[in-house]
C-alpha positions as CSV (number, residue, x, y, z in Angstrom):
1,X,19.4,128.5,-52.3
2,X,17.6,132.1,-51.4
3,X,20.6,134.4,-51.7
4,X,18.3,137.0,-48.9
5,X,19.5,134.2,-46.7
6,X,22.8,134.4,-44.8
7,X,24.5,131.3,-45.2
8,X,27.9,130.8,-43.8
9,X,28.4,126.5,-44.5
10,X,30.0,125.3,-41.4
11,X,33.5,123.4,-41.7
12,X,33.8,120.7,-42.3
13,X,31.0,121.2,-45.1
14,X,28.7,118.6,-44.2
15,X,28.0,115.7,-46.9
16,X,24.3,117.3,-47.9
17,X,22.9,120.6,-47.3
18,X,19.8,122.2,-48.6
19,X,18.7,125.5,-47.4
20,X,15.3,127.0,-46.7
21,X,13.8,130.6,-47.4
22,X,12.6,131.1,-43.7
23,X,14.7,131.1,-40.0
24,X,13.9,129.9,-36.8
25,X,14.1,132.5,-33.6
26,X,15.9,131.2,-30.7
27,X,13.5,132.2,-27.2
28,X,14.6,133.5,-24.9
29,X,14.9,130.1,-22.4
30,X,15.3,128.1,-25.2
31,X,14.2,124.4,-23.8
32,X,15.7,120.9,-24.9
33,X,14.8,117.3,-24.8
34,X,17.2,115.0,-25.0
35,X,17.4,111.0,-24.2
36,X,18.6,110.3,-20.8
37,X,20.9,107.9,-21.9
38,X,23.0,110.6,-23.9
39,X,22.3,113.4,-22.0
40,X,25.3,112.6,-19.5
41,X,27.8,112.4,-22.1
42,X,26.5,115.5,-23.6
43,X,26.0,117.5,-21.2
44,X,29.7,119.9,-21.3
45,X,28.4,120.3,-25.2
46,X,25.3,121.4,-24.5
47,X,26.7,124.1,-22.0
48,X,28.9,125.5,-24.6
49,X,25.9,125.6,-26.9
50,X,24.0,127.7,-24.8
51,X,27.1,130.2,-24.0
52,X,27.2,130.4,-27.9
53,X,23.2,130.7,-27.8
54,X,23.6,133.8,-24.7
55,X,20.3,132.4,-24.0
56,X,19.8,130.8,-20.5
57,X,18.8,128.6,-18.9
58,X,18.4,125.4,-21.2
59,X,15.8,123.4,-19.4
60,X,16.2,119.6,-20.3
61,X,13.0,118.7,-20.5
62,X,11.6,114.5,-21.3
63,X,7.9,115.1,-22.6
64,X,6.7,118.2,-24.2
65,X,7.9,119.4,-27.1
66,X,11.0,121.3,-26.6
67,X,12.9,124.2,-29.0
68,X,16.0,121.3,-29.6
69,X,15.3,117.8,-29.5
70,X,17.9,115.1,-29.9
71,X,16.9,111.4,-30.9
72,X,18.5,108.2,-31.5
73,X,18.2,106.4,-35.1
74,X,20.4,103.7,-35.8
75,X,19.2,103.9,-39.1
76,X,22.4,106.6,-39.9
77,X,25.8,106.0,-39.7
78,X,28.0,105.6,-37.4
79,X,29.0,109.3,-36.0
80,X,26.0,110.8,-38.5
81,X,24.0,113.1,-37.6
82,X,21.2,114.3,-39.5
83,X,20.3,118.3,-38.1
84,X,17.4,120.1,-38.8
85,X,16.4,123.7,-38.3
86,X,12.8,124.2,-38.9
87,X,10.2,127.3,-38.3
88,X,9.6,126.1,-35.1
89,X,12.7,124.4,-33.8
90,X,16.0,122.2,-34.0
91,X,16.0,118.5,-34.3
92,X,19.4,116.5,-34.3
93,X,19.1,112.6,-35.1
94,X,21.9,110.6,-34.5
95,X,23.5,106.9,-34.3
96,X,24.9,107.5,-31.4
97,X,26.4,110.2,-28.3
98,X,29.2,111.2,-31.2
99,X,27.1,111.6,-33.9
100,X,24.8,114.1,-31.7
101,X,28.4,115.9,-30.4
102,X,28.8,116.2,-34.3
103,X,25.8,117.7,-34.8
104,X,25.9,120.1,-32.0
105,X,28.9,121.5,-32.9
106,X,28.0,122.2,-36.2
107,X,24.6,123.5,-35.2
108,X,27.2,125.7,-32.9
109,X,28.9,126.9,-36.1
110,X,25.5,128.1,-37.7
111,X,24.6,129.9,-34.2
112,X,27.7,131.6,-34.2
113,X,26.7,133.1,-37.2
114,X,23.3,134.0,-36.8
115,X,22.3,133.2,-32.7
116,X,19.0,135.5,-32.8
117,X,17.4,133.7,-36.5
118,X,18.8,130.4,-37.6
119,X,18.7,130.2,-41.4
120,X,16.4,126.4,-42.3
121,X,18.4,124.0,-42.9
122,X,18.7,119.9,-43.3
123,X,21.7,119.1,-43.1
124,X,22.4,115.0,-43.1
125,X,26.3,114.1,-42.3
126,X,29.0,111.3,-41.9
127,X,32.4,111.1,-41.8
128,X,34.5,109.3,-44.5
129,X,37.1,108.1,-42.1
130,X,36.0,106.6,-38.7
131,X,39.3,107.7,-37.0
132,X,40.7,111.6,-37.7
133,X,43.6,112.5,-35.5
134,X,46.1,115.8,-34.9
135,X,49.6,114.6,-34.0
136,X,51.2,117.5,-32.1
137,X,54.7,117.6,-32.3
138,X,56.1,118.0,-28.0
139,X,59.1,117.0,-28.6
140,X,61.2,119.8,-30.5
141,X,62.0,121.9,-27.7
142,X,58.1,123.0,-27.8
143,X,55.7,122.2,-25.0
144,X,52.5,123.5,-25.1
145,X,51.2,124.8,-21.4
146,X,48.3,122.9,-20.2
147,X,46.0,126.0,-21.6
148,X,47.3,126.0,-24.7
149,X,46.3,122.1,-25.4
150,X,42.9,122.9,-23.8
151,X,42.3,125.6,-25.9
152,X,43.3,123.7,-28.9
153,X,41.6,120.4,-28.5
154,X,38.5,122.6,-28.3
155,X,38.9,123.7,-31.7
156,X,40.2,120.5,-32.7
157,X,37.1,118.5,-31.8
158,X,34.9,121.4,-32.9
159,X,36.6,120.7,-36.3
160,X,35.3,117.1,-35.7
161,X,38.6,115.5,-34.8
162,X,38.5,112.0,-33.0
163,X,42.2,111.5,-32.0
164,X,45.4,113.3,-30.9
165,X,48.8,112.3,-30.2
166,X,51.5,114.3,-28.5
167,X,54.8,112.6,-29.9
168,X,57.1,112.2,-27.5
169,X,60.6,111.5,-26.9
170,X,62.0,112.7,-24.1
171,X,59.2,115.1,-22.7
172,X,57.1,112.7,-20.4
173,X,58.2,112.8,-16.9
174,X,58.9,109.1,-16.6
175,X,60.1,108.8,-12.5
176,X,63.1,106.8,-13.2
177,X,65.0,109.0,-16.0
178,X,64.7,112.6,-14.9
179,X,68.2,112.9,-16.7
180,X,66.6,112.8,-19.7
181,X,63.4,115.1,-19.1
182,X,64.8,117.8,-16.3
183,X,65.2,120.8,-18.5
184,X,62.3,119.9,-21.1
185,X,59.3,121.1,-19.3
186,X,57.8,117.5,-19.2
187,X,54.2,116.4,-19.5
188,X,53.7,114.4,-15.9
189,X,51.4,111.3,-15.2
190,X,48.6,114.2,-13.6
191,X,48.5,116.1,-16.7
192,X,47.8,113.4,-19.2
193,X,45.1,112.1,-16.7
194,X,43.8,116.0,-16.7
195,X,44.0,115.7,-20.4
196,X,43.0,112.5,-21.0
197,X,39.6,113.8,-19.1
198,X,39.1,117.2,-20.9
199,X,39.2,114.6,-24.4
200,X,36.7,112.5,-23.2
201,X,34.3,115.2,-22.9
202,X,34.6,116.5,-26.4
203,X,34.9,112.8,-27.8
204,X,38.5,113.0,-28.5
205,X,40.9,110.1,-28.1
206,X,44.5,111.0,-26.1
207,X,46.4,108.0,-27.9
208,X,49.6,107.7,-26.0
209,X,52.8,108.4,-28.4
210,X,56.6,107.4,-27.2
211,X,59.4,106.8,-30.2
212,X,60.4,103.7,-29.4
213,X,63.5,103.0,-31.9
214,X,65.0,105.6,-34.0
215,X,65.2,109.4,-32.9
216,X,66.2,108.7,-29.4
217,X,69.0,110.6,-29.2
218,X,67.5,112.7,-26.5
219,X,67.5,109.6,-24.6
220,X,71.4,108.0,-26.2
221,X,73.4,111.5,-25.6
222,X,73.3,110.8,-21.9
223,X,76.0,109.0,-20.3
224,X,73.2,106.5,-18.0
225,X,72.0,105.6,-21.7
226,X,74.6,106.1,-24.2
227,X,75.9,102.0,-24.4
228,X,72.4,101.3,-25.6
229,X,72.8,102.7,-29.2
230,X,73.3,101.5,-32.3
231,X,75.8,104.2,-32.8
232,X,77.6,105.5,-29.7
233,X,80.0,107.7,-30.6
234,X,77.6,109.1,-33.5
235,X,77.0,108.7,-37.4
236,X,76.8,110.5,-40.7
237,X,73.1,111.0,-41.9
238,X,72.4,110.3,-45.5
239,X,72.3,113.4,-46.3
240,X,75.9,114.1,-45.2
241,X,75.1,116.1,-41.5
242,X,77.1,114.3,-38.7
243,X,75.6,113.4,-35.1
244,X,78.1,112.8,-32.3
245,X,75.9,110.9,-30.7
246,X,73.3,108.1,-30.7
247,X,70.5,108.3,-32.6
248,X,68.7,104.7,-32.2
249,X,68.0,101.9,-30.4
250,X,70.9,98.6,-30.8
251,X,68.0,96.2,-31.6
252,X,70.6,93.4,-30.8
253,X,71.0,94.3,-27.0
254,X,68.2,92.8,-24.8
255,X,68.4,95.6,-22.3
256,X,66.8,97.9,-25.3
257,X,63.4,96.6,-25.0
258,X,63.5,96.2,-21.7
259,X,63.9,100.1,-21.4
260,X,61.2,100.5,-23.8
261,X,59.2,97.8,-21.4
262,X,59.7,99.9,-18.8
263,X,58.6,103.0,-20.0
264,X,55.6,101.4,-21.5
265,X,54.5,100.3,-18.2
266,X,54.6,103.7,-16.6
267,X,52.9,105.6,-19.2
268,X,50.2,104.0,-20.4
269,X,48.1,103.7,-17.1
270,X,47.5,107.5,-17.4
271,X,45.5,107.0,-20.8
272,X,42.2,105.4,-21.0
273,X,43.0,104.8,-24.6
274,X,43.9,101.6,-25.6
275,X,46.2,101.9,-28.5
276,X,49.9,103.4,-28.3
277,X,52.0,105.1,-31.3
278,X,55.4,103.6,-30.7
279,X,56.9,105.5,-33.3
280,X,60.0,103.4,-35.1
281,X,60.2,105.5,-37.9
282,X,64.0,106.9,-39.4
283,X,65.8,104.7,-38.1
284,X,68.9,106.0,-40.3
285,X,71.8,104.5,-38.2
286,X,70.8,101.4,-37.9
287,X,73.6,98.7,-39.4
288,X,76.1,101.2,-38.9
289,X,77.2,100.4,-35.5
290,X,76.4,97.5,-33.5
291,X,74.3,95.8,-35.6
292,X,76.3,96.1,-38.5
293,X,77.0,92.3,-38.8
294,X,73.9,91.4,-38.5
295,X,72.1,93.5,-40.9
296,X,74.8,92.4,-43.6
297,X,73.7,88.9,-43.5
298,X,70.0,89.0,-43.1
299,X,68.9,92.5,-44.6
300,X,68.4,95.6,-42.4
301,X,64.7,95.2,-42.7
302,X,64.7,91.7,-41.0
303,X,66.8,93.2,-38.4
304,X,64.4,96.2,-37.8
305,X,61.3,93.7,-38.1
306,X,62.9,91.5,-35.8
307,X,62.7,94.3,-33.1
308,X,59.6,95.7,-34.0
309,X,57.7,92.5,-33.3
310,X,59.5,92.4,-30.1
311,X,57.9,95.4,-29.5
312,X,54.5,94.4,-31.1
313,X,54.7,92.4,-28.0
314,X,55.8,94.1,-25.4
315,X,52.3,96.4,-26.5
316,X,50.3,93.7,-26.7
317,X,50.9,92.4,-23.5
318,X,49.7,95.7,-21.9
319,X,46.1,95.3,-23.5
320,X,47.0,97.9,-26.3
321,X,47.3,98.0,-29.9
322,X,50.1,99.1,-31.5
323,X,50.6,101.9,-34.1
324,X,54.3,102.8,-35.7
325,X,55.3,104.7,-38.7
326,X,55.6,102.3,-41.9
327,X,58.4,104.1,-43.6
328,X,61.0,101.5,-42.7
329,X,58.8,98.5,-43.7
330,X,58.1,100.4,-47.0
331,X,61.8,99.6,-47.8
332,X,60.8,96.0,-48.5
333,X,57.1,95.7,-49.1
334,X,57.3,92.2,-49.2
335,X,58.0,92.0,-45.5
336,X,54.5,94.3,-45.0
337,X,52.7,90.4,-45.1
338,X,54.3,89.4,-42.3
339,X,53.3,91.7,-39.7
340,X,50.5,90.9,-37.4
341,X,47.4,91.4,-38.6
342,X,46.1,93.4,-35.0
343,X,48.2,96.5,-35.3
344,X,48.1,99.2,-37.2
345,X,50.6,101.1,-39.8
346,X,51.1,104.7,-40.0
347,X,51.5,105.3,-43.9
348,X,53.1,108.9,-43.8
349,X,54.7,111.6,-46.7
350,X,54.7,115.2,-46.9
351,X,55.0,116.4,-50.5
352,X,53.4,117.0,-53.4
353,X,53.0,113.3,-55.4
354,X,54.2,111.5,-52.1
355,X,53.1,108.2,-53.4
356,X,50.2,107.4,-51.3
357,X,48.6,104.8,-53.7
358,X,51.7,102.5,-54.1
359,X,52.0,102.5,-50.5
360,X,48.6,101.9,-49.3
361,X,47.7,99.2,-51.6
362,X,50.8,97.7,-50.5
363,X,49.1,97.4,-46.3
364,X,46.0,97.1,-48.1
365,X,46.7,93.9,-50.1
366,X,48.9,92.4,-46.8
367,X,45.6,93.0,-44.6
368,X,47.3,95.4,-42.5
369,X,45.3,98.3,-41.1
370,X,46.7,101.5,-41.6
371,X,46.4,105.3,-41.7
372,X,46.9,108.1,-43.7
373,X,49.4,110.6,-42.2
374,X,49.8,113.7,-44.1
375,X,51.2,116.8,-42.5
376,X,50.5,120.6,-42.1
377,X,53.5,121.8,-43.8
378,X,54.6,124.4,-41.1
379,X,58.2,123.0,-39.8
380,X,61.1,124.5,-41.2
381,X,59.2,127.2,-43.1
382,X,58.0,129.5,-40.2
383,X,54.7,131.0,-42.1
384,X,54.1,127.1,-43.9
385,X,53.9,125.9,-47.5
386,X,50.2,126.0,-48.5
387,X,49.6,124.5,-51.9
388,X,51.7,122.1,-50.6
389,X,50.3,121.1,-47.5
390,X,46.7,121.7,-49.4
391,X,47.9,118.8,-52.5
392,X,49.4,116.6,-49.6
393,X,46.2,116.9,-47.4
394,X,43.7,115.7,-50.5
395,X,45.4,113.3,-51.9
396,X,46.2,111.0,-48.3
397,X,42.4,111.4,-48.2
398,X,41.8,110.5,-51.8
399,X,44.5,107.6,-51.4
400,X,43.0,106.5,-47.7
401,X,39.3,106.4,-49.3
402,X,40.4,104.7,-52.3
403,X,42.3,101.5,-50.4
404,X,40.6,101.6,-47.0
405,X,42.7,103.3,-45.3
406,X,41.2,103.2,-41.4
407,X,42.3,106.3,-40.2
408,X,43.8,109.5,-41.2
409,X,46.4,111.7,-39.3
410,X,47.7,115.2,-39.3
411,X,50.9,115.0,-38.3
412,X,52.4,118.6,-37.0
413,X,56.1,118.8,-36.6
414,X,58.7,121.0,-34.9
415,X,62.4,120.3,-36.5
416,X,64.9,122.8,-36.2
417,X,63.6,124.7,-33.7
418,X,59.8,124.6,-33.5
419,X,60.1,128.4,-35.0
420,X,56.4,128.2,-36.2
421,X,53.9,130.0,-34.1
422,X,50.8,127.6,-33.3
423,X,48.1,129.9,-35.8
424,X,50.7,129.0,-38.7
425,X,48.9,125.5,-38.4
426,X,45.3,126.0,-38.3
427,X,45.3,125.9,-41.7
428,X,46.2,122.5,-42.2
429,X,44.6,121.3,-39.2
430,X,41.1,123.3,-40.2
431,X,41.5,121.5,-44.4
432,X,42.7,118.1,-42.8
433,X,40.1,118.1,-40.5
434,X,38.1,118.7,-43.3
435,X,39.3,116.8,-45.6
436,X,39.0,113.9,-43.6
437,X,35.6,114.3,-43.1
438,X,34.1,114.6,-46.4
439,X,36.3,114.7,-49.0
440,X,33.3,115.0,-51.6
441,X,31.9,117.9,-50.0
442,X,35.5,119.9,-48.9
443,X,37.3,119.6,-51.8
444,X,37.0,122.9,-52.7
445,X,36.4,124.4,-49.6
446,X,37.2,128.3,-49.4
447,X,39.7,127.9,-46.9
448,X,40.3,131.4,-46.0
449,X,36.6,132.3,-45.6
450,X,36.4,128.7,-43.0
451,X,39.6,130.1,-41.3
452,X,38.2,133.6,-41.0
453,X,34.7,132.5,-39.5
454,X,35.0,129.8,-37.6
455,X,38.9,129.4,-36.7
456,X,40.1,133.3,-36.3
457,X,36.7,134.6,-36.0
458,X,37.8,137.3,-37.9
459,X,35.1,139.8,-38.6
460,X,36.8,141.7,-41.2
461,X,36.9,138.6,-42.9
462,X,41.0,139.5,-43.4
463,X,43.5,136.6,-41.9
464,X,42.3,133.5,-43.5
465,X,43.4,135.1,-46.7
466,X,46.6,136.6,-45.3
467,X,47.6,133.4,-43.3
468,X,46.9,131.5,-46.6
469,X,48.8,133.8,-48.8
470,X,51.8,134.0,-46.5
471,X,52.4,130.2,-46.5
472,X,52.8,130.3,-50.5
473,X,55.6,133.0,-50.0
474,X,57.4,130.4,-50.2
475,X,56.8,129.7,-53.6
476,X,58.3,133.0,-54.8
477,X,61.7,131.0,-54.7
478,X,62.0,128.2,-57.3
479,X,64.7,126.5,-56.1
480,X,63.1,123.4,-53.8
481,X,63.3,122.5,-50.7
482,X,62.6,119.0,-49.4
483,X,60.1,119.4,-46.9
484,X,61.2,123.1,-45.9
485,X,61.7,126.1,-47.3
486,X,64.3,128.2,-48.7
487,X,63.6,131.3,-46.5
488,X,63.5,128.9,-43.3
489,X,67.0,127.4,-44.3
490,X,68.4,131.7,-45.2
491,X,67.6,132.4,-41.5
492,X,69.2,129.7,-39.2
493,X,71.2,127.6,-42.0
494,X,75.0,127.1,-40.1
495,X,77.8,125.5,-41.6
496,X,76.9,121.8,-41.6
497,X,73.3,122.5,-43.3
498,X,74.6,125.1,-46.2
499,X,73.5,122.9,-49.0
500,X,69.5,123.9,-47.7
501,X,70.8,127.4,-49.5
502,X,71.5,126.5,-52.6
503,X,70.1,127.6,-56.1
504,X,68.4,131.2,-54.5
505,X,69.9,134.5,-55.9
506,X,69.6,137.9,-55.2
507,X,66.6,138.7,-56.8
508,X,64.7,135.5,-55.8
509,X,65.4,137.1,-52.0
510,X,64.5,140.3,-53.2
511,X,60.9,139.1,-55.0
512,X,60.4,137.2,-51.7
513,X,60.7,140.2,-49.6
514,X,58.5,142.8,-51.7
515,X,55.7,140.1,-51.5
516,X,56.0,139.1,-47.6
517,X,55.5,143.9,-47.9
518,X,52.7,143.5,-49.7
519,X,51.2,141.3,-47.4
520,X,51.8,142.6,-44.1
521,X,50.2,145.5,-43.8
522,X,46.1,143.5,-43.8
523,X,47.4,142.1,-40.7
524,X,46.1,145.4,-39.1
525,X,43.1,145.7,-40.5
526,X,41.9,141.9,-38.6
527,X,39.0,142.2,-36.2
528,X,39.3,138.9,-34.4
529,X,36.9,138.0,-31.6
530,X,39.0,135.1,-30.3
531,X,40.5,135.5,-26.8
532,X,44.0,135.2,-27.7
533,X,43.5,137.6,-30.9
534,X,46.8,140.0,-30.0
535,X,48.6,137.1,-29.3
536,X,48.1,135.8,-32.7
537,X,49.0,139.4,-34.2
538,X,52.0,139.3,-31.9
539,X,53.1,135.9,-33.1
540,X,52.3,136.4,-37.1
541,X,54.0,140.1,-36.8
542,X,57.2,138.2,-35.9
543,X,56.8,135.0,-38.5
544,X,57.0,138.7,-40.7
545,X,59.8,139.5,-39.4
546,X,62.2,135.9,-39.3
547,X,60.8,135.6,-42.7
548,X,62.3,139.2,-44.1
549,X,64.9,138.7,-42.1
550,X,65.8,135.5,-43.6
551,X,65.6,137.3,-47.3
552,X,68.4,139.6,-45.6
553,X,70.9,137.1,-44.0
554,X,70.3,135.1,-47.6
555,X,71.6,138.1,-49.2
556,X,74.5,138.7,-47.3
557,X,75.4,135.2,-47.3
558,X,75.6,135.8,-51.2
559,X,77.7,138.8,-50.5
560,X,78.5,140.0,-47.7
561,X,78.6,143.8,-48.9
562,X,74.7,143.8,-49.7
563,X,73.6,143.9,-46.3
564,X,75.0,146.0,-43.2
565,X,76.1,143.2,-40.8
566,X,75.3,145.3,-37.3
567,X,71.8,146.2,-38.7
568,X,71.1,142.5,-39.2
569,X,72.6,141.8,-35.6
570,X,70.3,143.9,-34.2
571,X,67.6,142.3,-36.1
572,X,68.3,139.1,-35.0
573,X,68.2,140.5,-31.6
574,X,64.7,142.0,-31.8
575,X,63.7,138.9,-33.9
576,X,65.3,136.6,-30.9
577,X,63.7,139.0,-28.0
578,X,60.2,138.8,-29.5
579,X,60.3,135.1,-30.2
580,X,61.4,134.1,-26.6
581,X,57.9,136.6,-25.1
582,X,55.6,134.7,-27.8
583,X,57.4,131.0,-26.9
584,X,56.4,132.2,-23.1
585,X,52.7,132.8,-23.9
586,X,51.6,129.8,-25.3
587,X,54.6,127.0,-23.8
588,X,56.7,125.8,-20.8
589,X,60.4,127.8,-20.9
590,X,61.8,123.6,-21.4
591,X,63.1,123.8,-24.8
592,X,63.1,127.6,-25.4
593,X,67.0,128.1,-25.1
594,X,67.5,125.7,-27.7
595,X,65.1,126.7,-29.9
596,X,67.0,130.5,-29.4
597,X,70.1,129.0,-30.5
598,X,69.1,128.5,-34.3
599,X,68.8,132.1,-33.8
600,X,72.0,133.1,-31.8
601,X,74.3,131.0,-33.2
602,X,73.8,132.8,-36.9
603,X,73.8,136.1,-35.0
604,X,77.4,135.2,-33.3
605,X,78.6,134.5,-36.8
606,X,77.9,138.2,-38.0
607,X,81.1,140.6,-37.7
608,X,81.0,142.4,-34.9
């Protein structure tokens, strides 16, 4: 490569690149020719190229030679692109409409670095995974507004993701059970339609999403649905916590399937996919209650099988293909043969050395299609757990790749509050995204430089480091934490959950706070040229903030004369204040008083 050239690689880094010495300038009414048969399909891409261009207008023209010309060559891959920036103009070649949405939006990428000269380029590109999806997490107290999803898909599919899920449990608007949805802010029938629209034009999938087994306790806490759970008057997790209520489905009571039936039936005419994520993961009560008897004599897996295949059908019958989390399955792989061979498995784990090889070859060998679903990282941690999330990203792609996995799925959750602000997961989404892509070519993307230019549009070239940096605070405490992190557990930990606080001292508290110090203060010197770029300040001033503050509750929960109670319930109070404002500017108010009460309820428990 000639260094004289700027070269900022777009992200994902495409599977070949090899640079020129010379550019191409962009006229003034830059012209393009593109086949008629795409050009419909196209067209919304094409209009956010030329914003990105400030040239105007793009004439589509269908002889002469024009400054971008698109072509069709089913030669390449499937979603390939091969792009081409030459002396005298831009050529994309592709299999098909996708594979030319590809290439314009990494040819978008290059322009947004350089939209006067484009450096020369050939670039030729395919993705290693036919099926890359965001699962967004709408169902711990957070729902996005209808801006907020726009405004993400947009990045999402300019990232070069095909899918995303909104998992739901109680937060669609079904007409028959507003007891369940009437404080949650719901997502209604019109706005999945709107939704399901704005995908389509950026070659995203809306795959409909409703848990369908286990973690219905939204739904089982109500009095209309409480005699349908496997546990009525409530359970003890494994891990020890209690829930008073139900948590899932009694797979032995016909009226359970019909419910799901029913809701089945009234969702899935506002997607134009055709595959739905029933969920039926965690399903941690079941043989505890009602079905007790019969999981003792034919093995809680049969049971749970038993009632999964009864949903397989109730799916099937609706023209859809099924998707559900394998965890449960897992438990016995030698059930995994005896699923049908027309759905598809969700193969899901979160830490470092989640065993991702064991578990794929195990749908692999049955026949079973599956994904890969690792996750971001970001719930119960409020600033995320990088390496983590990084390790866990690579090696689901690695794993998928190696055993044929179909699909691969960042999964994005909200436990304990959704306390995460949405920037905390653009990292994982931007190195999944990317990771799904291309391994080969991404594995050791520079992260923070990718965040910085194409995510944050950060001039200064600042928050991708700081936003990477501030999810490995985390690391300054040595004592682990499943899936979490110690500083998340310090701030909102309450009586039933004080074993999440265990093993940190004084000084781990102390060594997390100094480096969170150090950190902060390059959150000033950002430039961003996003639209929502105080927002983002806003939101990672106060991830600061929850995260000192949970050094400082840590500490006084050690001992209580190391930390001046009032000054920490005023803390909470600021803390609380600005997290209600930032939960406003980017969500419906459904969900935000409970999210507050992680908060409030440690507060209360301060001496007045």
């Amino acid at each position: 490569m000639n260094s004289d050239i700027p070269r900022c690689l777009p992200v994902p880094t495409p599977r070949k690149v090899t640079f020129g010495s010379e550019t191409f300038t962009v006229p003034a009414q830059p012209t393009v020719q593109i086949p008629t048969e795409i050009l419909p399909s196209l067209s919304p891409a094409l209009d956010r190229l030329q914003s990105d261009l400030h040239r105007g207008p793009v004439v589509q023209l269908s002889g002469d030679r024009a400054d971008f010309t698109f072509s069709l060559d089913s030669a390449l891959p499937a979603q390939g692109y091969r792009l081409s920036i030459t002396p005298v103009g831009v050529r994309i070649a592709a299999r098909d409409s996708s594979g030319a949405f590809y290439g314009i939006q990494t040819l978008r990428q290059i322009v947004r670095q350089s939209p006067d000269a484009l450096p020369i380029v050939e670039i030729e590109d395919s993705p290693d995974f036919p099926n890359r999806g965001v699962m967004i997490d709408i169902s711990r107290d957070k729902v996005p507004t209808m801006a907020t999803l726009r405004a993400l898909i947009d990045k999402l599919a300019e990232l070069k993701i095909n899918q995303v899920q909104l998992y739901t449990e109680h937060t669609f608007a079904y007409s028959k059970h507003a007891t369940v949805w009437k404080n949650a802010s719901p997502m209604t029938a019109e706005q999945i339609q709107e939704l399901d629209h704005f995908c389509r034009e950026r070659f995203v999938e809306l795959v409909p999403n409703q848990n369908s087994f286990g973690h219905m306790e939204r739904w089982l806490k109500h009095s209309e649905y409480k005699d349908l759970a496997e546990c009525p008057d409530g359970f003890d997790f494994p891990w020890g916590q209690h829930m008073d209520s139900g948590f899932s489905l009694n797979p032995g009571d016909p009226r359970s399937i019909k419910l799901i039936e029913g809701l089945y039936e009234e969702l899935l005419p506002n997607f134009s996919s055709k595959q739905l994520n029933v969920g039926c993961d965690e399903t941690f009560d079941l043989g505890l209650g009602r079905s007790k008897e019969q999981v003792a004599k034919r093995g809680k897996e049969i049971v749970y099988l038993d009632f999964l295949l009864k949903i397989y059908n109730a799916v099937k019958s609706r023209g859809r293909t099924m998707m559900f989390w394998g965890d449960i399955i897992l438990h016995k792989p030698d059930l995994i043969p005896r699923l049908p061979k027309d759905l598809i498995a969700l193969n899901w784990g979160y830490e470092i050395g989640h065993p991702f090889a064991e578990q794929t070859a195990s749908f692999h060998h049955a026949g079973v299609p599956f994904y890969v679903c690792p996750g971001t990282s970001t719930w119960c941690t409020l600033a995320g757990r990088t390496d983590n999330a990084l390790a866990n990203l690579k090696d689901a792609a690695d794993q998928g790749l190696a055993h044929g996995a179909i699909g691969y799925l960042i999964t994005d959750w909200g436990d304990y509050g959704h306390l995460q602000y949405l920037p905390t997961s653009y990292l994982g989404f931007t190195a999944g995204a990317a990771y799904s892509w291309c391994i080969a070519s991404n594995r050791e993307l520079d992260l923070a430089s990718a965040l910085d230019r194409h995510v944050f549009l950060d001039r200064a070239g600042v928050i991708g480091k700081l936003m990477y940096d501030l999810g490995n605070v985390y690391k300054t405490i040595a004592a682990p934490s499943f899936n979490s992190s110690k500083l998340f557990w310090a701030l909102v930990a309450g009586p039933d959950r004080k074993e999440t606080m265990s093993g940190v001292s004084k000084a781990d508290y102390d060594a997390a706070e100094k480096r969170i110090d150090a950190l902060a203060p390059s959150l000033e010197a950002t430039k961003m040229d996003c639209t929502d770029a105080d927002l983002i300040k806003a939101e990672i001033r106060n991830t600061i903030a929850m995260l000192k503050l949970g050094a400082a509750r840590g500490r006084w929960v050690l001992d209580p004369k190391s930390e001046n109670p009032k000054d920490l319930k005023s803390r909470f109070e600021k803390v609380i204040a600005d997290h209600r404002r930032l939960w406003l500017a980017r969500n419906r108010p459904g969900g935000l008083n409970d999210s507050v009460a992680r908060l409030s309820d440690r507060a209360a428990e301060l001496p007045a």
